[in-house]
C-alpha positions as CSV (number, residue, x, y, z in Angstrom):
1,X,131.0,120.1,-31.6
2,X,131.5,116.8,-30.0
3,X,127.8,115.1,-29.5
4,X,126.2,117.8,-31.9
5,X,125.2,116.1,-34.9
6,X,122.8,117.4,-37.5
7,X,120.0,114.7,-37.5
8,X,117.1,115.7,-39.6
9,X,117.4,113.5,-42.2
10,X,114.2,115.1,-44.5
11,X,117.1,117.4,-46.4
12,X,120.2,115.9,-48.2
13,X,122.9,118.0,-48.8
14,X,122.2,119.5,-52.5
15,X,118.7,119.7,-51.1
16,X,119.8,122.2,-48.5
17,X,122.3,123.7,-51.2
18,X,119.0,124.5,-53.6
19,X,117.1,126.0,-50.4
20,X,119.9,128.4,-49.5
21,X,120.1,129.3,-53.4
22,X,116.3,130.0,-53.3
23,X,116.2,131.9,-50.2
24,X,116.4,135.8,-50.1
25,X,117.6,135.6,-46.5
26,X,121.3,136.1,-46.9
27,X,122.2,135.1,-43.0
28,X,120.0,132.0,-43.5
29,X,121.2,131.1,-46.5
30,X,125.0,130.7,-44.7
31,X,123.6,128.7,-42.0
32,X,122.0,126.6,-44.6
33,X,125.3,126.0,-46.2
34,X,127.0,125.7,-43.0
35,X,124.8,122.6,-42.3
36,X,124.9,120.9,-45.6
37,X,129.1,121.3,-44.6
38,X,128.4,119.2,-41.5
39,X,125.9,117.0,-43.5
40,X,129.0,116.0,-45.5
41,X,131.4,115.5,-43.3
42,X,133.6,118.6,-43.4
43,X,135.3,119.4,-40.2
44,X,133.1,121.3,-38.0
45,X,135.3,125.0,-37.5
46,X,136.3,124.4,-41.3
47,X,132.7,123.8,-42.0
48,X,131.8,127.4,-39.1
49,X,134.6,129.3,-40.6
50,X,134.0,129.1,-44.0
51,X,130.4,130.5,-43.7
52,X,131.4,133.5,-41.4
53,X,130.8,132.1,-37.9
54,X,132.6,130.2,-34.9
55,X,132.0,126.9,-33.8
56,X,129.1,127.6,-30.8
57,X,127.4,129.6,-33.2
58,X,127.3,126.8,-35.5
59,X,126.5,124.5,-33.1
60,X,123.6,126.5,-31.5
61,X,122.2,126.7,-35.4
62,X,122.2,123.0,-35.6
63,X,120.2,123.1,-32.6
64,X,117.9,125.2,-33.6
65,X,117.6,123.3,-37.2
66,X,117.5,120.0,-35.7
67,X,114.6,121.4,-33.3
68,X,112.6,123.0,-36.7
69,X,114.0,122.4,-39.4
70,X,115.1,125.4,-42.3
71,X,112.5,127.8,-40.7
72,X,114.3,127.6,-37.4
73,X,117.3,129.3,-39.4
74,X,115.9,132.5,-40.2
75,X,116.0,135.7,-37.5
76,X,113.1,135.5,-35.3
77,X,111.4,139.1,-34.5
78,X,112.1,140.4,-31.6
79,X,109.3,140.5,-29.2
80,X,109.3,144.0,-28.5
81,X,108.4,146.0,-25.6
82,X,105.5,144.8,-23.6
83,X,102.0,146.8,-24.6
84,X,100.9,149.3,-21.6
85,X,98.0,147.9,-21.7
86,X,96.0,145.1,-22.6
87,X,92.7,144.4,-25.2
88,X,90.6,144.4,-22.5
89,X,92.3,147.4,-21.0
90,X,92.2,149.7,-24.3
91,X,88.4,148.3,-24.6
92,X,88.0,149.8,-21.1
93,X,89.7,153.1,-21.7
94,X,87.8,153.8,-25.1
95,X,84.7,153.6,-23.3
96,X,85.6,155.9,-20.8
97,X,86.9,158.3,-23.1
98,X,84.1,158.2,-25.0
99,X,81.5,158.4,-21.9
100,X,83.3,161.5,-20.5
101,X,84.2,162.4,-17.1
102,X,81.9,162.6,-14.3
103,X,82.2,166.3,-12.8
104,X,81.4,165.3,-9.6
105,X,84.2,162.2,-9.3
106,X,86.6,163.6,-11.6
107,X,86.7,167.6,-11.3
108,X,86.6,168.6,-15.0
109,X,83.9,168.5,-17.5
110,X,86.3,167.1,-20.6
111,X,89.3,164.7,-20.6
112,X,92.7,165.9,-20.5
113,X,95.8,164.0,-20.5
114,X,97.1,164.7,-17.4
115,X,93.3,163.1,-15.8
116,X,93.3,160.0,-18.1
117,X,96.9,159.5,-16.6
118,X,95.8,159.5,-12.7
119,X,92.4,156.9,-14.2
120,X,94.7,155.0,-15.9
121,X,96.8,154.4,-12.7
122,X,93.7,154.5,-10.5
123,X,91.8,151.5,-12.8
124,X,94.8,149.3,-14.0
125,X,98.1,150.3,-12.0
126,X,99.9,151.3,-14.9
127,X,102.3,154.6,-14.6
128,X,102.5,156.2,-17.7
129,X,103.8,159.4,-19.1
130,X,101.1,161.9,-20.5
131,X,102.6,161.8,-24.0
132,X,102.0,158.1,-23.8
133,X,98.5,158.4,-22.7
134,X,98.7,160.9,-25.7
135,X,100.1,157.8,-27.5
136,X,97.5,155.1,-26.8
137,X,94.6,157.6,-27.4
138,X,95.8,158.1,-30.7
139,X,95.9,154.3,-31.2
140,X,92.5,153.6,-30.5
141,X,91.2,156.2,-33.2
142,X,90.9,159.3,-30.8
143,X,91.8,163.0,-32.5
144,X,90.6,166.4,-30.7
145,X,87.6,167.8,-31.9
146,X,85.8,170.5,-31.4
147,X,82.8,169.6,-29.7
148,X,78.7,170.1,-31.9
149,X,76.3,172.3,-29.6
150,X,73.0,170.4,-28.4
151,X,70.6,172.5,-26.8
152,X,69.4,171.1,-23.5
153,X,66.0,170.4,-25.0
154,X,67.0,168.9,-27.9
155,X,64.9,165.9,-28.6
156,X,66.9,163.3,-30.0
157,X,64.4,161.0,-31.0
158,X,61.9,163.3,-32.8
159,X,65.5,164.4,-35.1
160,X,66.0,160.9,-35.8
161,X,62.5,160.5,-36.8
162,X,62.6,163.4,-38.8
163,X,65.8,162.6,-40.7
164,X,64.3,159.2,-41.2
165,X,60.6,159.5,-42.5
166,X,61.9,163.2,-44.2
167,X,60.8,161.7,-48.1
168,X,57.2,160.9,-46.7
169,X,57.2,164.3,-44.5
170,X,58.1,166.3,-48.4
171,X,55.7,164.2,-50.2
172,X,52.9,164.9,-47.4
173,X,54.0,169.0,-47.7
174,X,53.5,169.0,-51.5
175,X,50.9,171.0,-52.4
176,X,47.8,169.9,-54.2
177,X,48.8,172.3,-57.3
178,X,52.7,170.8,-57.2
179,X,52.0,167.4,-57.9
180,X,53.5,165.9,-60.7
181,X,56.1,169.0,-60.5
182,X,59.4,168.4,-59.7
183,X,60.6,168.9,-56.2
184,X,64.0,170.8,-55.1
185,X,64.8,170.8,-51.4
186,X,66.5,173.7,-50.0
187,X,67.6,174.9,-46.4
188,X,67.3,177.9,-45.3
189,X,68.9,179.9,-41.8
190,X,69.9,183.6,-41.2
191,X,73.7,184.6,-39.2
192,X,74.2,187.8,-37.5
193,X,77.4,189.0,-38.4
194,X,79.2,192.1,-37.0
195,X,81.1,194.0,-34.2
196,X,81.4,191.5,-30.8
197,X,83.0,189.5,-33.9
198,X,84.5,185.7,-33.3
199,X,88.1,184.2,-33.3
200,X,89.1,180.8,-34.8
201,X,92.2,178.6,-34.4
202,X,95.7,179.6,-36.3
203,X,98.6,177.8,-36.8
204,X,101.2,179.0,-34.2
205,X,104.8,177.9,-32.2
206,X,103.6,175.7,-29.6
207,X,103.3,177.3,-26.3
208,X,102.5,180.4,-27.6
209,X,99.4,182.3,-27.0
210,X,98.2,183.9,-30.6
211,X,96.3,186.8,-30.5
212,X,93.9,188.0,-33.0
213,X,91.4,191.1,-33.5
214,X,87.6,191.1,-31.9
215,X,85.6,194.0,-32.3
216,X,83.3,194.9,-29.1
217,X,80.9,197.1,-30.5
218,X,77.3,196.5,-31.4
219,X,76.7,197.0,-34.8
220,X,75.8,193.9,-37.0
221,X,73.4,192.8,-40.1
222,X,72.4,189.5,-41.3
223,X,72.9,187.1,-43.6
224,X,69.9,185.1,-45.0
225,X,71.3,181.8,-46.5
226,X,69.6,179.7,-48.5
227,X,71.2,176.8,-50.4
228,X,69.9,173.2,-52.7
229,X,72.7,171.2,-52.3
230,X,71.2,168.8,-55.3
231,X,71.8,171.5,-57.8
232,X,74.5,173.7,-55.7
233,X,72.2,176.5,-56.4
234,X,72.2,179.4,-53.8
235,X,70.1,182.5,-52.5
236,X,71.4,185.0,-50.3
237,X,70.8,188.6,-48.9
238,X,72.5,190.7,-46.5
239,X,69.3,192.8,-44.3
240,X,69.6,194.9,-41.2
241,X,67.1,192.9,-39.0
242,X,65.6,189.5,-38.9
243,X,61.8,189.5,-38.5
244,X,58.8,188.2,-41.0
245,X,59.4,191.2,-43.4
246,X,63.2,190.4,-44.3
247,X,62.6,186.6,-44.3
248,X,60.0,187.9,-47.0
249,X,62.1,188.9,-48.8
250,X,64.9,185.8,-49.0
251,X,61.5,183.8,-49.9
252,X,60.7,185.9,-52.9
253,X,64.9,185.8,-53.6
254,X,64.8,181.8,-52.8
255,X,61.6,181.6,-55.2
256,X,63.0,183.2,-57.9
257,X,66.1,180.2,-58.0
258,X,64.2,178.0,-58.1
259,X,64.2,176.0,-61.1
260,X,61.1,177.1,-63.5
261,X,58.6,174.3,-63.4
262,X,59.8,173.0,-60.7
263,X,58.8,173.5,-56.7
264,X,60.8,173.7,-53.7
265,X,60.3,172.4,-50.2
266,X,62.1,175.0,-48.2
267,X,63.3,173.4,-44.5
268,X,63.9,176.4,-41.3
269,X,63.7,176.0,-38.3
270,X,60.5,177.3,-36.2
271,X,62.0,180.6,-35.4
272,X,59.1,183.3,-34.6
273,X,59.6,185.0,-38.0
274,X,60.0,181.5,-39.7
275,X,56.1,181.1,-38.3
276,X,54.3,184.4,-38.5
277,X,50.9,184.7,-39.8
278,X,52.3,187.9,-42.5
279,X,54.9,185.6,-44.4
280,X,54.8,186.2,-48.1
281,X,55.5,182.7,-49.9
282,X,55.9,182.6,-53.0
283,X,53.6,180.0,-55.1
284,X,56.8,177.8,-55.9
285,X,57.8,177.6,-52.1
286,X,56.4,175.3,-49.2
287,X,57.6,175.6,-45.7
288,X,58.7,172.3,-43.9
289,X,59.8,172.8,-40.4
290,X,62.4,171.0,-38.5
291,X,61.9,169.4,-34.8
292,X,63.0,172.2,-32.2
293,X,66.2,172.3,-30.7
294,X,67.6,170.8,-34.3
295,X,70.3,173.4,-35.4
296,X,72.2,169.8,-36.2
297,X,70.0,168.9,-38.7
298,X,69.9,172.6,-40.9
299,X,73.5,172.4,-43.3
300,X,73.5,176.0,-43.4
301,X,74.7,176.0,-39.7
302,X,77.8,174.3,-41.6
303,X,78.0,177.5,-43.9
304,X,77.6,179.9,-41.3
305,X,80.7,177.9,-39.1
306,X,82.7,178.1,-42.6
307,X,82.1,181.3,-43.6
308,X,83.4,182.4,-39.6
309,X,86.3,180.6,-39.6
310,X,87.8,181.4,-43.4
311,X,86.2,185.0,-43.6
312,X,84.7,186.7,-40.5
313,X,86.4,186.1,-37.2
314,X,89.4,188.0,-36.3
315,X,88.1,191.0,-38.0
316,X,87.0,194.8,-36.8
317,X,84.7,196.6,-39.4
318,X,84.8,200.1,-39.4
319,X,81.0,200.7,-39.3
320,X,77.8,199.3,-40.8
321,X,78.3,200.3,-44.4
322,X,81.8,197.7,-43.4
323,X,79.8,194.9,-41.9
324,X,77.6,194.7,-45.2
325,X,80.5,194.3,-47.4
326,X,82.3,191.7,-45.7
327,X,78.9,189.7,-45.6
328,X,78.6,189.9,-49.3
329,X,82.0,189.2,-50.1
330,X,82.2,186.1,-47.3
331,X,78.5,184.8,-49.1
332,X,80.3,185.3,-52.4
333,X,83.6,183.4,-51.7
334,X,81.4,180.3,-50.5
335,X,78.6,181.1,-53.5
336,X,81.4,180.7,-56.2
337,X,83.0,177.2,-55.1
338,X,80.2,175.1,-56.4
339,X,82.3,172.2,-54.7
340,X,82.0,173.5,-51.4
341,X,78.5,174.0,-51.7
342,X,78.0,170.6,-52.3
343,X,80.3,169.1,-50.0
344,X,79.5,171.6,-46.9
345,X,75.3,170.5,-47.2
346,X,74.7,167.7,-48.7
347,X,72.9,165.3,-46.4
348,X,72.3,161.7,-47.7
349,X,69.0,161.3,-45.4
350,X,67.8,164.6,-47.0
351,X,68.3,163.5,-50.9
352,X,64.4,162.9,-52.1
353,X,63.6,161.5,-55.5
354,X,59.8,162.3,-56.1
């Protein structure tokens, strides 16, 4: 220890005794008291010794405190392993991930590991393991989802508009003879359900390959859904074909939920029995019509995607008579959780106080 002297002189001795007393840093606290030793005068390997070290450790401790002072005794964290990539580079990579492939440079029409793996080495010259590009997707806030269907001629725009002016687009429907009433808003859709059924995901081993029953016969009925998410309130029935006469009928079943006294604007798409010239509406019931191409913006597309995945896929009926009660009982098990109701369609751009 020859030529190592401790010479901070901002601590005195029973100073640096009262820090290592305070400190909840066991190892630093010896190296505190270790100094203070050498401070008074004690015999540098007594001073080592006595709090569990050898002389160079010591000695490379005064160093350190003589470089920083007592926060140049505690453990420093080690660095780590160096990040795959940088910031900029994640920034980069989000982007891309988020902007898709091209089909024509990159051979595939969604991102897979294995192809953000040869990008990743092709843009930044960084190997990595597919796990790991697993790994740094997952770190920038990227899950697997199923993907939403947009119809080719979906007009983005005109939804936008319609989800933002939709309170002046229900005050402007409101009938002359509705005014002062007040307004529910419900949404209405039908679902053809039956044989040429649907599968959903399971939980299963990985790298198995579940299987699951389809029917492929060509019986089916439909479900008219109707739904106000404000009040949770429902209308339903199951009918063998979807023209102007069955929607007729879920009007007259819509009107008689609503609230009495109150009038409903009812939103459909334009389907060619949502528009025909032989509707019956009832008097409590005005049509609004959403922008074409806009199954996004109708919640009961939500209901119908519920309903298949918890009740209808992976199923064979045995005949028509089959089909009708499964609809009824897969309407009913969403009908009679008023939570789901609510959850599944309420949309905040649709909630209108009038």
């Amino acid at each position: 220890m020859a030529g190592i002297a401790v010479t901070r002189k901002d601590l005195s001795v029973d100073q640096l005794r009262a820090a290592a007393a305070r400190t909840s840093d066991a190892r630093a606290a010896r190296r505190m008291l270790a100094i203070a030793l050498v401070v008074e005068g004690v015999e540098r390997k007594a001073a080592a010794e006595s709090c569990g070290m050898d002389r160079q450790t010591l000695r490379d401790w005064v160093h350190r405190y003589n470089a920083e002072g007592l926060s140049g005794l505690s453990n420093r964290k080690p660095p780590g392993r160096r990040p795959w990539l940088t910031p900029a580079q994640k920034a980069e990579l989000a982007a891309l991930v988020e902007r898709g492939p091209d089909p024509e440079r990159d051979g595939v029409v969604r991102w897979r590991r294995k192809d953000l793996k040869r990008r990743i080495e092709e843009m930044f010259g960084v190997v990595m393991q597919e796990r790991t590009v697993g790994a740094q997707l997952a770190e920038l806030g990227f899950v697997r989802l199923s993907v939403r269907p947009r119809h080719p001629k979906a007009d983005e725009a005109a939804q936008e508009a319609f989800q933002k002016n939709f309170v002046d687009r229900v005050a402007a429907a409101i009938p002359p003879a509705a005014r002062g009433k007040p307004i529910e808003i419900w949404f209405q859709d039908e679902a053809r359900v039956g044989q040429q059924g649907t599968l959903t995901k399971v939980w299963a081993k990985r790298g198995s390959r579940p299987r699951g029953l389809r029917d492929r016969r060509y019986k089916w009925a439909y479900i008219f859904g109707a739904v106000c998410p404000a009040r949770a309130a429902i209308a339903a029935l199951v009918l063998p074909k979807a023209n102007a006469e069955a929607l007729s009928l879920h009007l007259a079943e819509i009107g008689s939920q609503v609230e009495p006294g109150a009038h409903a604007i009812l939103v459909l798409d334009g389907a060619g029995w949502h528009i025909a010239d032989d509707l019956r509406i009832p008097d409590n019931l005005t049509l609004l019509h959403l922008p074409p191409y806009a199954p996004e913006l109708n919640p009961v597309e939500n209901v119908w995607e519920y309903l298949r995945k918890n009740k209808l896929a992976i199923t064979v009926f045995d005949g028509y008579p089959d089909i009708l009660d499964k609809c009824c009982q897969a309407w009913n098990f969403f009908a009679n959780d008023k939570t789901a109701v609510a959850s599944i369609t309420a949309r905040k751009w649709a909630e209108v106080n009038l």
